[in-house]
N, C-alpha and C positions, 0 to 999 in steps of 0.2 A: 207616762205614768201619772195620774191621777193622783191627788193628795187629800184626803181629808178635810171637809170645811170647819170653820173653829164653830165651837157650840153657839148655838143660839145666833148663826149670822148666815145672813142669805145670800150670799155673795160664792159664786161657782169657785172651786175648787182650781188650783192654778195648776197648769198642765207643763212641765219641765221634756225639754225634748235634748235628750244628748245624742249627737253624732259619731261615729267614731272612724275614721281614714284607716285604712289596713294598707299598706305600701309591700311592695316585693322585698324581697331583702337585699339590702346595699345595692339599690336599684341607682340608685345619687352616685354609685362609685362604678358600676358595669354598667353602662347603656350602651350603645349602637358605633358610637364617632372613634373609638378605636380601630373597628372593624373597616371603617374605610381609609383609616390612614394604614393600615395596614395593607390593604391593597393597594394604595398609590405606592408603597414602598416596596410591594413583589415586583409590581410594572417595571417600576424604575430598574431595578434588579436585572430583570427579564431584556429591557432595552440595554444596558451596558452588556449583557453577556454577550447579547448579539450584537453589538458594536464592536467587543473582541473575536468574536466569531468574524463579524466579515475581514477584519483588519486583518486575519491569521489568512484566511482563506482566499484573499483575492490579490491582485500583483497590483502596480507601482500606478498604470495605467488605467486598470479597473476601480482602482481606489480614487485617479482622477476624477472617472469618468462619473461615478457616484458623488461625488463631492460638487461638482459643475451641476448634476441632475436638480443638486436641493438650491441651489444658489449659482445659476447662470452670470458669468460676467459679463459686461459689454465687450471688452478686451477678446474675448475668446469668441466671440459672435461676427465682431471685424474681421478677426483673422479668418475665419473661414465663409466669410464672406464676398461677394466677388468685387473686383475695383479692391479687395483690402492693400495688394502690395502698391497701389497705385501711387500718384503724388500724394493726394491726401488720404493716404492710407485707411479709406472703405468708407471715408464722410465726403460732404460737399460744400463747395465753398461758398454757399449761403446756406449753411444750418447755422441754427441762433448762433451758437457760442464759438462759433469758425473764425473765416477771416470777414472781418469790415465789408459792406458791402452797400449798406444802405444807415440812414437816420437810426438815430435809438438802436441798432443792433450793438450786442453787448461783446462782439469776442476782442480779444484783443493779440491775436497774433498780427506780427505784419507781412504785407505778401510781396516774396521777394524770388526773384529766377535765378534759382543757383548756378554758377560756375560751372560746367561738364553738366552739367545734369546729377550734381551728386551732394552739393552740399555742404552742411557740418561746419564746423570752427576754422578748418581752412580753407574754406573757399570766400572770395571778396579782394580788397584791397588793402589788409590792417596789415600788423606787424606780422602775421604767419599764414598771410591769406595767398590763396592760389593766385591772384592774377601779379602779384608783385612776386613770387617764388613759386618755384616749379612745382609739381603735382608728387604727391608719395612714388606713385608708381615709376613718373621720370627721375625723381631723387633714386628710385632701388636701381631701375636702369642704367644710369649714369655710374653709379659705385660699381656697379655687377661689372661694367665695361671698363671702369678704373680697376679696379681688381683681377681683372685678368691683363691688362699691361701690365701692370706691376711686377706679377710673378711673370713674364716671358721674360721683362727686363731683367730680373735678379737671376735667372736661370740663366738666360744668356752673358750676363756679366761674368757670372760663376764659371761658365764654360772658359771663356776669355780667356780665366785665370789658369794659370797650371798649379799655383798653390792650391787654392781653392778647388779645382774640379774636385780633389778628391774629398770635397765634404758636402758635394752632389746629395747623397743621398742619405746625407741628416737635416736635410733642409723640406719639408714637405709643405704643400699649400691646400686644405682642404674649406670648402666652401659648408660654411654653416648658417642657419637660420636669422644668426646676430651678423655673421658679415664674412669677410675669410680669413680664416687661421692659418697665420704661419707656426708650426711646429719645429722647435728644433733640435734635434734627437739625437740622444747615446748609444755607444752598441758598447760591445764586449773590447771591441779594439780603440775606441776613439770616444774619450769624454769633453763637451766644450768647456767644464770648469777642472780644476784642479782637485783633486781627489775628497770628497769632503770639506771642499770651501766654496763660498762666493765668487772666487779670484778666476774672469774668463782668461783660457786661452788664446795664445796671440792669436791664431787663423781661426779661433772663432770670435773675436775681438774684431777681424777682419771683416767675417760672414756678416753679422751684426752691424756693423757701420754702412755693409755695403746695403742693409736690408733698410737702414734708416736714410740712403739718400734715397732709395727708390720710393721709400713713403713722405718724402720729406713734402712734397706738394700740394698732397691730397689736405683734406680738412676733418678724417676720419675721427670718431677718437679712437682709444686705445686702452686696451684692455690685455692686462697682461697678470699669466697665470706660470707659478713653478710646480714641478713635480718631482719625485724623487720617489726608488724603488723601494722596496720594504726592508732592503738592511738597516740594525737598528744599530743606533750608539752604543756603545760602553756605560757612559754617564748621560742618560737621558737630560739631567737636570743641568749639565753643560750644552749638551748641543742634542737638537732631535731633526725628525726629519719634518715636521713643521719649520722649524725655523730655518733650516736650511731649504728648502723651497721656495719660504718668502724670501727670504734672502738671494737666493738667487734671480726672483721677479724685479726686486730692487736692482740686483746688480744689471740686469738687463736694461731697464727701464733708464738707469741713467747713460748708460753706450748709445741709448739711442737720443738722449737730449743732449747729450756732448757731439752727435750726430747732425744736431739740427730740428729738431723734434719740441715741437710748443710744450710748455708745462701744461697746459690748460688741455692739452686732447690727450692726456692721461685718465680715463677713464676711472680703472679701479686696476688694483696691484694686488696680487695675492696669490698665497701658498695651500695646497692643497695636502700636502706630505704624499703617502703612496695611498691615497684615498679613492684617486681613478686611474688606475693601471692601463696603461694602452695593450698591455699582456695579459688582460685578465688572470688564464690559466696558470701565470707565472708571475706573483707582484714583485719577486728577486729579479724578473730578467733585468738587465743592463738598457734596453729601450724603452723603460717606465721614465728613466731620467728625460726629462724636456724639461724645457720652458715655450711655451703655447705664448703666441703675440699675434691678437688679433683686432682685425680691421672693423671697426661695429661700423653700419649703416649709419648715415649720418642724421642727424635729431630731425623727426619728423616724419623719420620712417621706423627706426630701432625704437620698441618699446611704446607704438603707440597702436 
């Protein structure tokens, strides 16, 4: 726009230029960068549902097998690789970080020929090592072989007896995983305690001594468990059949150290009440009553 010159001066008219910006509307507050965090956040959406999807839809294996696809272990590459069951289970005894074999090599195991070809904590010459004590398997051997003397001897002693024979067959010997149990059992005609107490009867007072000279040698320990069938008390809070269980493990456990029997191969002592029935179908029957005395494997083999 052109302005007017002042009178009577020759001087060009001064020329005003205005500008004017026209903007979108609330262009500063809608642009574009919502729209793509919006999209990283459907994806994302999109990949968990399908991470519930497979996890619904594939088994224990397939789930492995997908988990190893994104992230391969070494571990799982040895194993299925050949030489892996070998000695050095699927490496060789000059890779860097193996055994010593040259200058500057960095591993640091040491290379040593196991005992049997097997190894592990006890094999060597230490306090528990194979070449100073016998091997697990000859320790389970050796018991297995002590365990069945034991019970011909007490069977045969039992026969011997004419008091005794007839409690033949409350006496049972069954071979278990821990070592063998001797069980020693009630029926309907014949209990070895007195009717609701601790207190053994004399021929089973008898049975008992004779079962503690036949164990008297070994080096076993011993573990010994009461049972009692599902008749309940009158007054629970006087007497139950917990207590009366344990209490009959105790009265056993000391027949057999006034027997001859170390304090020390006492294992553990305990009452189970009618908790495991030898009569499932009947926890009343009269041959739930025992107490179980059993021969554990001796250390080194039991529990390792």
């Amino acid at each position: 726009m052109a302005a007017r010159a002042p009178h009577g001066s020759n001087q060009p008219p001064r020329i005003i230029v205005r500008k004017v910006y026209v903007e979108g509307h609330g262009a500063g507050h809608h642009g574009g960068a919502w729209k793509v965090a919006y999209a990283d956040f459907v994806t994302a959406m999109m990949a968990f549902f399908l991470l519930l999807w497979i996890l619904g839809a594939t088994t224990e294996k397939q789930r492995k097998s997908i988990a190893d696809y994104f992230a391969p272990t070494l571990v799982e590459l040895r194993e299925n690789s050949a030489g892996s069951n070998g000695l050095f289970g699927g490496e060789s005894i000059v890779d860097r970080d193996n055994y010593q074999h040259k200058a500057t090599q960095t591993g640091t195991r040491a290379l040593t020929v196991p005992f049997s070809a097997i190894g592990g904590p006890d094999s060597g010459n230490g306090e528990a090592g194979s070449l100073k004590n016998p091997t697990r398997e000859a320790l389970a051997a050796e018991d297995r072989k002590n365990f069945e003397a034991m019970r011909r001897q007490v069977m045969a002693e039992i026969a011997s007896n004419a008091r005794l024979a007839r409690l033949a067959k409350h006496i049972h010997f069954v071979r278990t995983r821990d070592g063998m149990r001797i069980d020693l059992i009630d029926d309907a005609d014949y209990s070895m305690f007195a009717l609701g107490t601790t207190a053994l009867e004399p021929e089973a007072d008898k049975l008992i001594a004779l079962v503690a000279g036949a164990i008297r040698p070994s080096q076993n320990p011993i573990m010994i468990r009461g049972h009692t069938d599902s008749l309940a008390y009158g007054n629970p809070a006087n007497m139950n059949n917990w207590m009366l269980s344990s209490g009959r493990a105790e009265a056993v456990r000391r027949r057999l150290a006034a027997g001859g029997i170390a304090e020390k191969r006492f294992e553990r002592i305990e009452g189970v009440a009618e908790r495991e029935p030898m009569i499932a179908d009947n926890p009343a029957d009269p041959r739930n009553r025992r107490v179980a005395v059993t021969l554990l494997y001796r250390r080194g083999v039991f529990g390792q």
